[in-house]
N, C-alpha and C positions, 0 to 999 in steps of 0.2 A: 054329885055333879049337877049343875041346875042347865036345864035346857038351855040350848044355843039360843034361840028367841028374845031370850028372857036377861039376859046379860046385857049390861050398858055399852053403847056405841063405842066408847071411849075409856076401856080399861086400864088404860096403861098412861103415863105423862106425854107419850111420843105418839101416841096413836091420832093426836087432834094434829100434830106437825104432819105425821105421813102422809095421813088422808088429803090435807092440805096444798101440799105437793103434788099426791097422786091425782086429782082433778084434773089441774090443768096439761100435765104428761098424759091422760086420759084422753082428751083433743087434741092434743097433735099426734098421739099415733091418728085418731080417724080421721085425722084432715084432711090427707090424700085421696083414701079412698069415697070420701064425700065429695072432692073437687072431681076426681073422675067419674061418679055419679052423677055432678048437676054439668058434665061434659057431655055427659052420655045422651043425659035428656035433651038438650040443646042442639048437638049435634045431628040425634036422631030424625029432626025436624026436617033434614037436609039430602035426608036417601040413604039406601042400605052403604054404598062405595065409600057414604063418608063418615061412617058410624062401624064399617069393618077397618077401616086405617085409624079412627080413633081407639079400637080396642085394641090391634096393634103395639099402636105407640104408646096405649095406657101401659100394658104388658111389659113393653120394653122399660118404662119409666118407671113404674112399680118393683120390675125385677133388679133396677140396677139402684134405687132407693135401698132393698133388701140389702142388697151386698154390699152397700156403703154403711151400713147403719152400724158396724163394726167404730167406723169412725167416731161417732157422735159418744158411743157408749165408752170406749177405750179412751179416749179426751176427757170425759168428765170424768170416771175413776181417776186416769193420771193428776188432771190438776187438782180433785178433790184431796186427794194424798198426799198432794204439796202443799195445799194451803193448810192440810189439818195438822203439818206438821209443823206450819210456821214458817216455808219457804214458799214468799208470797214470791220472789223471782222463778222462781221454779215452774212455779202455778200457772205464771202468767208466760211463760219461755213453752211449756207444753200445750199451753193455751195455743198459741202464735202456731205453731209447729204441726195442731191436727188442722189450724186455718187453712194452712198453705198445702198441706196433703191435700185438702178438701178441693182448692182452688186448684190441685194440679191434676186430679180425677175429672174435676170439672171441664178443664182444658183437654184433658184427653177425652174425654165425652164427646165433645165438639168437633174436635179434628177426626174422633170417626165416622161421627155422623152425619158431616156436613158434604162428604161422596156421595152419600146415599139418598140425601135431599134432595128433593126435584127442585128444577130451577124454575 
């Protein structure tokens, strides 16, 4: 078996598509937590009170990011399945369907956080 090192980047027909894809899935997982990093630094400019409510909020927005991300992942399998199967209505009907989940999270996001806001 010849050392890992030593083996070309690109063994297989699929592995130039993967990598291809995996980049830019690469950055937006860290997009978030880069935006709450160049929040952090900006923020911090401003006093400890406004730099412990941004970490807060980052926390809240971070955690509920996590538990939404069922969403995103469970959508792209479904419609991937439809469309590899040839039922581009399908694809596009399960498309529509994780939107509107997404928009109705979204709305309930809102309606309970909007108590809690200071006016």
């Amino acid at each position: 078996m010849p050392p890992l090192l030593s083996a070309p980047p690109f063994r297989h027909g699929h592995d130039h598509e993967i990598f291809r894809l995996a980049i830019p899935t690469f950055f937006a997982l860290i997009a978030e937590p880069l935006f709450l990093l160049t929040d952090s630094a900006v923020v911090g400019t401003l006093g400890t009170a406004a730099l412990g409510g941004l970490g807060v909020a980052g926390q809240l927005l971070m955690t509920f990011a996590a538990v939404c991300i069922f969403l995103a992942y469970g959508t792209t399998a479904a419609v991937a399945r439809k469309y590899g199967a040839g039922d581009i209505a399908g694809g596009v009907r399960n498309g529509t369907d994780g939107l509107w989940l997404a928009a109705l999270l979204g709305i309930g996001a809102i309606l309970a956080g909007w108590p809690l806001a200071p006016c």
